[in-house]
LOVOLO-247804 format. One line per 10 residues: their letters; for each residue x, y negated, z of C-alpha. Coordinates in nm, 2 decimals. Last residue first. Layout:
# LOVOLO-247804
A	X,Y,Z  ... .
END
This chain:
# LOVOLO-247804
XXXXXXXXXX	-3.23,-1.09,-3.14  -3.16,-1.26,-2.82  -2.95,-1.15,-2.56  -3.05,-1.04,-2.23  -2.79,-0.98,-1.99  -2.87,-0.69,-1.75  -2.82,-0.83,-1.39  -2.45,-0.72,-1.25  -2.48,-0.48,-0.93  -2.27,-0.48,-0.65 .
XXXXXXXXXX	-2.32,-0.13,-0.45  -2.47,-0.18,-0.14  -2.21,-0.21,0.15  -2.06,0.13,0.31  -2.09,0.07,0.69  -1.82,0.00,0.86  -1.55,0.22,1.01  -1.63,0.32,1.35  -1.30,0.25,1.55  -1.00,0.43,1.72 .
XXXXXXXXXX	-0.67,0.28,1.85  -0.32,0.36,1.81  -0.24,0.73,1.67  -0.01,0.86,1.66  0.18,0.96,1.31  0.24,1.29,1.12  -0.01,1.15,0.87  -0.30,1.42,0.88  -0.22,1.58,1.19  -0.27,1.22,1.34 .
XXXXXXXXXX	-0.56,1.16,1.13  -0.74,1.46,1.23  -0.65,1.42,1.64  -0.81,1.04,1.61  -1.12,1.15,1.47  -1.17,1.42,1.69  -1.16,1.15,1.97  -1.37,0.98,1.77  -1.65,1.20,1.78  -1.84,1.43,1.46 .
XXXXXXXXXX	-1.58,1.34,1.21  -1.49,1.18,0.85  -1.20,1.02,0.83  -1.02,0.66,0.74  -0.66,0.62,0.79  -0.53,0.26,0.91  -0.24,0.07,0.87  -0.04,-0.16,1.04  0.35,-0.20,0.95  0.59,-0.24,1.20 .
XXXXXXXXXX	0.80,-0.57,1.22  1.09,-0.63,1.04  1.49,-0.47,0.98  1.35,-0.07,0.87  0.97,-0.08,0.85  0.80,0.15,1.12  0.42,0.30,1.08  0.19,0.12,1.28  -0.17,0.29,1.33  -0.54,0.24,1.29 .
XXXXXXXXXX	-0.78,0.54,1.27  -1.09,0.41,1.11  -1.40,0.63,1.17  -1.65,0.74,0.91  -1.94,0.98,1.10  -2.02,1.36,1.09  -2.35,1.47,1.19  -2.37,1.68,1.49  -2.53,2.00,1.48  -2.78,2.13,1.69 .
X	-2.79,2.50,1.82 .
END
């Protein structure tokens, strides 16, 4: 049996704001499709879901240079 590695997806939805225009978030999870994605964030936050996307990919850590200082 194979096994699917899990991949980062952003779920984006709106979530309501009393007198103005809805809010847009997103949830990100960890999941093997994007449809299972999208069924995890929506149990998660109680909230459908809008659209579906691979999240980016993490960018390399930013490192500082060591300072040198002279003795």
């Amino acid at each position: 049996m194979h096994i699917a590695a899990a991949s980062s997806f952003r779920c984006h939805y709106r979530r309501p704001v009393p007198g103005q225009a809805p809010c847009a978030l997103f949830v990100q999870v960890r999941a093997r499709t994007a449809d299972e994605a999208a069924e995890r964030a929506a149990a998660a936050i109680g909230h459908q879901i809008d659209r579906v996307e691979p999240a980016p990919a993490a960018a390399a850590p930013i490192t500082t240079p060591p300072t040198h200082q002279e003795a």
